[in-house]
Short mmCIF file of the C-alpha atoms (twelve columns), coordinates in Angstrom:
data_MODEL
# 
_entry.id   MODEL 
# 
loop_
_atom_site.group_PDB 
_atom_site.id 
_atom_site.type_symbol 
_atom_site.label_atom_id 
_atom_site.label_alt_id 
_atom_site.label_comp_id 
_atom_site.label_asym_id 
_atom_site.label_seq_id 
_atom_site.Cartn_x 
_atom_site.Cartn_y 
_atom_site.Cartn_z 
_atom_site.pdbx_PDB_model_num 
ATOM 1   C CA . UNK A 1   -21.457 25.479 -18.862 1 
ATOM 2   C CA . UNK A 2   -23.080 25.738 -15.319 1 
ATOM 3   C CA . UNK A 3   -22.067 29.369 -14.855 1 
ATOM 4   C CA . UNK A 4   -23.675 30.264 -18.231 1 
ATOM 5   C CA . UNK A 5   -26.712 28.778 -17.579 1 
ATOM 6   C CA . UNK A 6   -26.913 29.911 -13.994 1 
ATOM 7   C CA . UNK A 7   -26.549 33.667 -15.417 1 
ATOM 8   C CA . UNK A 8   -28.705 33.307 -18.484 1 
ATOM 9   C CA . UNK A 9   -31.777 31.751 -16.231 1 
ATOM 10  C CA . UNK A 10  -31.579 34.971 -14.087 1 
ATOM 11  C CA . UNK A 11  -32.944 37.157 -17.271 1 
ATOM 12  C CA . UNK A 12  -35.851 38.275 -16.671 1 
ATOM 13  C CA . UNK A 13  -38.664 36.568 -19.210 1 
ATOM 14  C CA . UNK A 14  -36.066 34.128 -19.857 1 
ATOM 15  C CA . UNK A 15  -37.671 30.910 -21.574 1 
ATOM 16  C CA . UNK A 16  -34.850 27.511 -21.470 1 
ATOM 17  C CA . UNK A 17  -36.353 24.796 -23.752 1 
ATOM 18  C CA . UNK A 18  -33.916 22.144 -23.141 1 
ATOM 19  C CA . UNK A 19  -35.419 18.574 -24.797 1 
ATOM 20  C CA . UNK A 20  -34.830 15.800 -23.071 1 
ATOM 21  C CA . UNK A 21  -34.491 12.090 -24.046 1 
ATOM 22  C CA . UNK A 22  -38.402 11.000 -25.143 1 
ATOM 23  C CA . UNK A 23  -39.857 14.476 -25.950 1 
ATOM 24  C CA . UNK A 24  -41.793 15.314 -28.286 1 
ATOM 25  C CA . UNK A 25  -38.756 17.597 -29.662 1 
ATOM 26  C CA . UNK A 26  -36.472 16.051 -32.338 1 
ATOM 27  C CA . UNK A 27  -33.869 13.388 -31.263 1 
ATOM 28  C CA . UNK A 28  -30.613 15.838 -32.672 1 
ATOM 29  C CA . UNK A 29  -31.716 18.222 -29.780 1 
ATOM 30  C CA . UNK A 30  -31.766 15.960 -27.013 1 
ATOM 31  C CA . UNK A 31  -29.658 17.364 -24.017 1 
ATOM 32  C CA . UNK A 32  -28.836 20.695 -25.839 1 
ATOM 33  C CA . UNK A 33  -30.594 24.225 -24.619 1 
ATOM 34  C CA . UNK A 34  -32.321 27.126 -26.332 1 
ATOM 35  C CA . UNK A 35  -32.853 30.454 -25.076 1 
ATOM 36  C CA . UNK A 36  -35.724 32.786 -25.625 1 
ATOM 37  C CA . UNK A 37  -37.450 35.670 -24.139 1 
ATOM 38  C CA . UNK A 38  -40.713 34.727 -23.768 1 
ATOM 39  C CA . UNK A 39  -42.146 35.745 -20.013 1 
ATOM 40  C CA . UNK A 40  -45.620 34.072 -21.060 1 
ATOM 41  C CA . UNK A 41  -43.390 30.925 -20.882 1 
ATOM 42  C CA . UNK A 42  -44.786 29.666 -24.180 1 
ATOM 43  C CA . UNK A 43  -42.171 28.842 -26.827 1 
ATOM 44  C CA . UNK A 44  -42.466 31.098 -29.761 1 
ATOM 45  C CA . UNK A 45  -43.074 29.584 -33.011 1 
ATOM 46  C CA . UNK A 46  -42.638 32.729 -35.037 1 
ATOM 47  C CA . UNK A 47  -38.617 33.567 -34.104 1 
ATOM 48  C CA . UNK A 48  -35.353 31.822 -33.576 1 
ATOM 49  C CA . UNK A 49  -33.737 31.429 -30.120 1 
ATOM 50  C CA . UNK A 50  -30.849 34.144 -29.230 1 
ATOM 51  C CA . UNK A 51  -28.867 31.897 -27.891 1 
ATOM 52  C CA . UNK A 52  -28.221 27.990 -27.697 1 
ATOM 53  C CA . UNK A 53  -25.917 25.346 -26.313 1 
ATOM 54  C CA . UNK A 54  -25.376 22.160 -28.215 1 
ATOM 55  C CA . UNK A 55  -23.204 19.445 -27.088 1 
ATOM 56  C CA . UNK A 56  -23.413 17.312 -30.486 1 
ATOM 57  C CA . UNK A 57  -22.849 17.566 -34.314 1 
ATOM 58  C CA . UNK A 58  -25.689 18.215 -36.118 1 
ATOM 59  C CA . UNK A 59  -26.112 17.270 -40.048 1 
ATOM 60  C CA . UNK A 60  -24.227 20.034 -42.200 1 
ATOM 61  C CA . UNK A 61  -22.556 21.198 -38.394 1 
ATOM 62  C CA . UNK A 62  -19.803 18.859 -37.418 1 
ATOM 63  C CA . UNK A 63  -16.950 21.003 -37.614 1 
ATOM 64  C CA . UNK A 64  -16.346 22.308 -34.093 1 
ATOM 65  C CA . UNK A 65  -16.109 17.923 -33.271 1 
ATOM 66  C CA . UNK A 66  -18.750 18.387 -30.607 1 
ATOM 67  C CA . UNK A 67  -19.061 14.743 -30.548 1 
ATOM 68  C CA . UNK A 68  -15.773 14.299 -28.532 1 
ATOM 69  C CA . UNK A 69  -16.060 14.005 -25.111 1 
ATOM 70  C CA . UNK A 70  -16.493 16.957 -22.709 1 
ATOM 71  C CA . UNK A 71  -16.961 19.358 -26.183 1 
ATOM 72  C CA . UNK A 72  -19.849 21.987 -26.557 1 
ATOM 73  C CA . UNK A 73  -20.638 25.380 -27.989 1 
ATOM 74  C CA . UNK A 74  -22.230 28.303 -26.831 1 
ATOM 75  C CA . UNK A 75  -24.100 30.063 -30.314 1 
ATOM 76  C CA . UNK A 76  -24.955 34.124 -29.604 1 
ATOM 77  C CA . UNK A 77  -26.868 35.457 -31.976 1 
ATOM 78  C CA . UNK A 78  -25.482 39.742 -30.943 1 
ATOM 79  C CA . UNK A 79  -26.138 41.006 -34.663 1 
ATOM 80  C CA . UNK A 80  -23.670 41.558 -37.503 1 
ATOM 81  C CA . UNK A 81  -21.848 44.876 -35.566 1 
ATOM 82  C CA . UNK A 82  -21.133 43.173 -32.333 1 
ATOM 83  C CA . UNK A 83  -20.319 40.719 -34.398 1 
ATOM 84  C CA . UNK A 84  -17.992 42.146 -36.540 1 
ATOM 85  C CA . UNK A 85  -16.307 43.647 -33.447 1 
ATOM 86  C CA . UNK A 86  -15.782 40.575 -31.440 1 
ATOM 87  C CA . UNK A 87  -14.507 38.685 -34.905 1 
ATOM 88  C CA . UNK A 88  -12.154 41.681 -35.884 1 
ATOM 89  C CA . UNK A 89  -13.959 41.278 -39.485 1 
ATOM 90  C CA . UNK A 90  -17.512 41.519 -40.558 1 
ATOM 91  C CA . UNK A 91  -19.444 38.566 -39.791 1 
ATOM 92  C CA . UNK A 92  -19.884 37.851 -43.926 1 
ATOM 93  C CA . UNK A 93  -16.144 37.708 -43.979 1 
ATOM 94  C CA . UNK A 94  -15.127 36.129 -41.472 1 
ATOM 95  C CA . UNK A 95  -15.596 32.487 -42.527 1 
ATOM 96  C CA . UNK A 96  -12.389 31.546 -44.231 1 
ATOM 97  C CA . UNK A 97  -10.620 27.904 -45.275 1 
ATOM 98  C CA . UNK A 98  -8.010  28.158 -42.779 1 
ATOM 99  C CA . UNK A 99  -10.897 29.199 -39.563 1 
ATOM 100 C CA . UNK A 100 -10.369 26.219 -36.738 1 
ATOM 101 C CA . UNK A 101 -14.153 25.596 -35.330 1 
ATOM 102 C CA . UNK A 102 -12.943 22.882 -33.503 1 
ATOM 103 C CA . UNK A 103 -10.727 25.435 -31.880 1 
ATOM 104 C CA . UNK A 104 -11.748 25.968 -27.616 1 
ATOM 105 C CA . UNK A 105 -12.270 29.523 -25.945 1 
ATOM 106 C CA . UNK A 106 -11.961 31.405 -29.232 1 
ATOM 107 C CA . UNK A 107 -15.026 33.702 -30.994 1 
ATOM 108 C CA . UNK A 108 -15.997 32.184 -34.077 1 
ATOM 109 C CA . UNK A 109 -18.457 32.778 -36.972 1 
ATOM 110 C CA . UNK A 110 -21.114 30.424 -36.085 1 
ATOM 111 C CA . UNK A 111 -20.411 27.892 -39.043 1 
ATOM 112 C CA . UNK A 112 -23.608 28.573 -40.592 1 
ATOM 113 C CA . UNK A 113 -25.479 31.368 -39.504 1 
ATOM 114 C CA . UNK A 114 -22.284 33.717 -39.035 1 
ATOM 115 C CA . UNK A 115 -22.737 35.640 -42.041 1 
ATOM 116 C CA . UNK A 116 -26.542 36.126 -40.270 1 
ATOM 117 C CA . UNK A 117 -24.860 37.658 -37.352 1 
ATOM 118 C CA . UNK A 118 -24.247 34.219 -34.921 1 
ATOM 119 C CA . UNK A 119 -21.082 33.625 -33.286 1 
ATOM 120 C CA . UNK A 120 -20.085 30.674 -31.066 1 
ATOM 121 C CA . UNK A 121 -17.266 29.572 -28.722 1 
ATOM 122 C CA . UNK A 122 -16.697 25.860 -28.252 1 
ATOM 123 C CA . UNK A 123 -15.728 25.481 -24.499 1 
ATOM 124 C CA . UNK A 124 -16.224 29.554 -23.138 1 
ATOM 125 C CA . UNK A 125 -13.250 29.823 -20.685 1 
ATOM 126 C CA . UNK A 126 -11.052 32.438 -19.673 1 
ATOM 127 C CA . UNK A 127 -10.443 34.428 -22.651 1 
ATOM 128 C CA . UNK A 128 -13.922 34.374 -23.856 1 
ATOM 129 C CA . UNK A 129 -15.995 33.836 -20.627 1 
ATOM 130 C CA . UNK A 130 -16.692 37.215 -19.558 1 
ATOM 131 C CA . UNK A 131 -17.674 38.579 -23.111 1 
ATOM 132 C CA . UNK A 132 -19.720 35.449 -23.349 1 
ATOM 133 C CA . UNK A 133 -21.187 36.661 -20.795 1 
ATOM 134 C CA . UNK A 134 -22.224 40.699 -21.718 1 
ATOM 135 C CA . UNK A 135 -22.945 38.876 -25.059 1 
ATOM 136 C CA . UNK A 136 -25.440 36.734 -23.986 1 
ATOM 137 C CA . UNK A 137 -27.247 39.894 -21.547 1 
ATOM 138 C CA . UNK A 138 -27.129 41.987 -24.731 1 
ATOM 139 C CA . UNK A 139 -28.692 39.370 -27.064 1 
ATOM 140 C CA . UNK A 140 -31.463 38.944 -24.258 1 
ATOM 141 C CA . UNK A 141 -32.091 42.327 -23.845 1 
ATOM 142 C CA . UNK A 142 -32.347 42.804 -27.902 1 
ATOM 143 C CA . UNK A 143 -35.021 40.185 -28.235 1 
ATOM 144 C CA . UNK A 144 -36.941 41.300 -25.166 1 
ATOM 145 C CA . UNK A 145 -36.908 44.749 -27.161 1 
ATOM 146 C CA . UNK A 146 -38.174 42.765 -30.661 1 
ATOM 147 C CA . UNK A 147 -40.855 41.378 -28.642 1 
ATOM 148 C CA . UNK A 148 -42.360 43.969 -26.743 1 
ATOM 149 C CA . UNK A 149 -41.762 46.317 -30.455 1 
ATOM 150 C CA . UNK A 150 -43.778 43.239 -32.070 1 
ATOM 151 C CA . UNK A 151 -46.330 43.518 -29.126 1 
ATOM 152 C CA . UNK A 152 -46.822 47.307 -29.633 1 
ATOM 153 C CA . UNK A 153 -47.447 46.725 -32.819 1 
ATOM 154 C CA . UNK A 154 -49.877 44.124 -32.317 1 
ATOM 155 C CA . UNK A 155 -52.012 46.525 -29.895 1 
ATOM 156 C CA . UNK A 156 -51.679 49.167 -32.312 1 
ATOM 157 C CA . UNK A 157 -53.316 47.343 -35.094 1 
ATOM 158 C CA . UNK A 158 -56.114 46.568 -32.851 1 
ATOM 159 C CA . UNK A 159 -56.737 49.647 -31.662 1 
# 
């Protein structure tokens, strides 16, 4: 986990909410990290993160077992054609009965935003690691681009 964070808090604009035990943030996300770009360091209110790390169930999200010990999961959100190419199937398809979540260093569908274009990895290691990696530079580079498109067309309405 320390070499993905390392590499996602060199992004540029990078924004790591991680709530801590006593925050104002809701108890579930306690010790768990979401990732936006947002270089005014406010947290947006008006889009999702790109990325996370949880190291818990949540309600309706239990089946990767994240409550074991030394178990988290790294959620990308890279859109439905990366996707599809780093699931082998498109994203809306690629949630079947027989799909291990629980399974460790494998691309998933995220359990419930897959079909949305999220995948996840419980435990990144060697086989997924690296494309974790490019993953995670691509889905910050996307949502720097949403931004600054949402910005420009902001201005443009002003002016």
């Amino acid at each position: 986990m320390e070499r993905i964070l390392s590499e996602i808090r060199s992004f540029e604009g990078v924004l790591e909410l991680a709530p801590q035990p006593g925050s104002e943030h809701p108890r579930v996300s306690w010790g768990d990290y979401f990732f936006y770009f947002a270089p005014d360091g406010q947290v947006p209110t008006n889009r999702q993160p790109y990325a996370t790390i949880v190291t818990k169930n949540y309600p309706d999200d239990a089946e990767s077992r994240l409550d074991a010990p030394d178990r988290w999961r790294l959620n990308i959100h890279v859109g439905t054609k990366i996707a599809a190419e780093l699931l082998g199937r498109a994203p809306a398809e690629a949630r079947t009965p027989e799909a291990d979540y629980s399974a460790e260093d494998v691309f998933l569908p995220h359990p419930l935003y897959g079909a949305y274009g999220w995948v996840c990895v419980v435990n990144p290691a060697e086989s997924t690691l690296d494309t974790a990696l490019e993953a995670l530079r691509t889905a910050h580079r996307d949502d720097r681009r949403r931004v600054e498109r949402r910005r420009g067309d902001d201005s443009a309405m002003k002016g």
